[in-house]
C-alpha positions in Angstrom: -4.3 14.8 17.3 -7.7 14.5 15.2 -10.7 11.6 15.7 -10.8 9.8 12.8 -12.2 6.8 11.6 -11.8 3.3 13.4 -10.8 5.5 16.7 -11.4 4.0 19.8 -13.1 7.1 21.8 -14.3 7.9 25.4 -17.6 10.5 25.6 -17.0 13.3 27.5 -19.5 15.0 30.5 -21.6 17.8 28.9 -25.5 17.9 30.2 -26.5 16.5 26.8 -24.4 13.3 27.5 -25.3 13.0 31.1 -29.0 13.1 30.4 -28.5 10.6 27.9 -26.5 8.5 30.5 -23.7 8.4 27.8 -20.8 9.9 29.6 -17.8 8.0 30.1 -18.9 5.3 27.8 -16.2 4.0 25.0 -17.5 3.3 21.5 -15.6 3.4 18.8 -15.7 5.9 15.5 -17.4 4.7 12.0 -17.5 7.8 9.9 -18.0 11.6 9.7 -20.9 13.8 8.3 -21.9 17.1 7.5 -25.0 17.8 9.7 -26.7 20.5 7.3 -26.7 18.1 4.4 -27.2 14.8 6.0 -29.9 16.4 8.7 -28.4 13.4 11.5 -29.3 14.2 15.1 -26.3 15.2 16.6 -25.8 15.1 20.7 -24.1 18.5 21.4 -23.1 22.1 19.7 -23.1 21.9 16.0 -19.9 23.9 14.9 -18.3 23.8 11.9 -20.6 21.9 10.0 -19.3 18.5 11.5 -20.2 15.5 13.4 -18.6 12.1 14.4 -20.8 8.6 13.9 -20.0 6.5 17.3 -21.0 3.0 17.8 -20.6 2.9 21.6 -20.5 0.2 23.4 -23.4 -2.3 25.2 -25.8 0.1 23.2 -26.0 -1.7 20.4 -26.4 1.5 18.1 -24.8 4.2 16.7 -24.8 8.0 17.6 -23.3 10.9 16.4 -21.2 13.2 18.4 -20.0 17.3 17.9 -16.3 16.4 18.2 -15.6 18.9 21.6 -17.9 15.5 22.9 -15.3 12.9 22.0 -11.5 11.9 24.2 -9.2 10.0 22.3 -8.8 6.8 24.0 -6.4 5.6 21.1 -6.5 4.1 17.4 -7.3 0.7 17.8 -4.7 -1.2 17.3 -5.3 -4.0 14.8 -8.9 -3.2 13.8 -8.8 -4.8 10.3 -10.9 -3.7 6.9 -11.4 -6.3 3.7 -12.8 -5.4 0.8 -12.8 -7.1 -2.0 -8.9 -8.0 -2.4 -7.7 -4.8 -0.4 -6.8 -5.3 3.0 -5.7 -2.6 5.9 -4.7 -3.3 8.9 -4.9 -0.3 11.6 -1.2 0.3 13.0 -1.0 1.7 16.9 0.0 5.8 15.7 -3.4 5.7 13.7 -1.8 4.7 10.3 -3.1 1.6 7.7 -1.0 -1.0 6.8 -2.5 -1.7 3.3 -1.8 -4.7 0.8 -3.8 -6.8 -1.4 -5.5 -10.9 -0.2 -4.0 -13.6 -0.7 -6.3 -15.5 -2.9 -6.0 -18.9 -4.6 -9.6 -19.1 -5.7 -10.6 -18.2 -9.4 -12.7 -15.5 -10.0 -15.5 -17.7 -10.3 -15.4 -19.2 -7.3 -16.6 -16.4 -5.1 -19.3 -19.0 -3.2 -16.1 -20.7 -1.9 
């Protein structure tokens, strides 16, 4: 199974990550990039064209990763994303269960 977002991840041992003192930490996955047009540092091979944002824990930043880098540790079970009036809750197999706020304010009360 792919990394994707709001996965929970372990970094694996590769001389890169043990320099860094990285290996075997767990951070979790905020996004995806393509290297030759975003021009991120990326720890590790560059192939395909792709690399995985971390934000690893007791760090307090975020790195990106070649994905070979990255164990699935598993998909975060009831990581949660609001926007606006949409609302997803993450589902243990990796899925979102998606549905609109509940909101009684009027639109005009967004300061409440």
């Amino acid at each position: 199974m792919s990394i994707t977002f709001g996965d929970n991840v372990r970094i694996l041992s590769s001389p890169e990550t043990d320099d860094k003192g990285l290996t075997g930490k767990l951070g979790q996955v905020y996004g995806e990039t393509t290297p030759s047009v975003t021009a991120v540092e990326v720890i590790g091979e560059v192939r395909n064209d792709y690399a995985i944002n971390v934000a690893i824990e007791g760090i307090g930043s975020e790195l990106w990763f070649a994905p070979e880098l990255l164990e699935l540790v598993d998909h975060a079970e009831g990581t949660e994303i609001v926007i606006g009036s949409y609302r997803a809750v993450r589902k243990a197999d990796g899925t979102w269960d998606e549905s609109g706020t509940n909101t009684s304010k009027e639109w005009w009360q967004f300061w409440k």
